[in-house]
N, C-alpha and C positions, 0 to 999 in steps of 0.2 A: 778185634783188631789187635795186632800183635805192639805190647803198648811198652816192650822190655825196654825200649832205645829211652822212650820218656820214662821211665822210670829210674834211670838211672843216671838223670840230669839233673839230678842234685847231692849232694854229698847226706843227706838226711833220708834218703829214702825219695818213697811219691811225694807228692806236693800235700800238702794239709788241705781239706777241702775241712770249712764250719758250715757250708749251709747243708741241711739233706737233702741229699741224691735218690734216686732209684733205678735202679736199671732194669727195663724193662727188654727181654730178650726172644726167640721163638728156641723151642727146646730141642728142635733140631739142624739147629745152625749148625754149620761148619765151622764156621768164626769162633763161635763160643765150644764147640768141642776143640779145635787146638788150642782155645786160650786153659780151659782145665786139663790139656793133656799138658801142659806144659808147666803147670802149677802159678799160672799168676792170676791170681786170687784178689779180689776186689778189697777192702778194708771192712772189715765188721759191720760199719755203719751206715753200709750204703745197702737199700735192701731192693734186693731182687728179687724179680717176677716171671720167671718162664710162661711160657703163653703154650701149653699144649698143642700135638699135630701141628707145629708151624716148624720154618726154615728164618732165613734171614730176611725174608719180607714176610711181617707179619700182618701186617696193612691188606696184603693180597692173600695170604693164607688163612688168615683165621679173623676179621676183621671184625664180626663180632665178640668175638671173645676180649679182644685186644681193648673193644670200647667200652667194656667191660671190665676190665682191669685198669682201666684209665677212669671209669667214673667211680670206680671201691677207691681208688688208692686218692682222686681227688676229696671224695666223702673226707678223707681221717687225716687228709694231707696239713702239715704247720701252716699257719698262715703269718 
């Protein structure tokens, strides 16, 4: 999602996020190739997962893969 508008509603930058995030993506979005063709860049902290051979429904594209990525990343996830 093109996220430039909220990014730049605040005079400090993005908003601070403390809890961990992760974003979890399919590696042939559309969404997510203009969001790195255009260079906005998530913050260090927030860790990302591309889900191979997917698009922007990953759920219907690769759905094991996805529950799979969702039960690794619960395993080690903070509590």
């Amino acid at each position: 999602l093109d996220r430039s508008v909220m990014m730049g509603m605040t005079a400090d930058g993005p908003p601070k996020v403390t809890l961990p995030l992760a974003h979890i993506y399919g590696d042939r979005s559309v969404v997510m190739s203009r969001r790195k063709a255009d260079a906005l860049a998530l913050p260090d902290d927030i860790l990302e997962i591309a889900i191979p051979d997917s698009a922007h429904h990953i759920m219907v594209d690769q759905p094991l893969a996805l529950i799979a990525a969702l039960r690794a990343l619960l395993s080690v996830w903070p509590s």
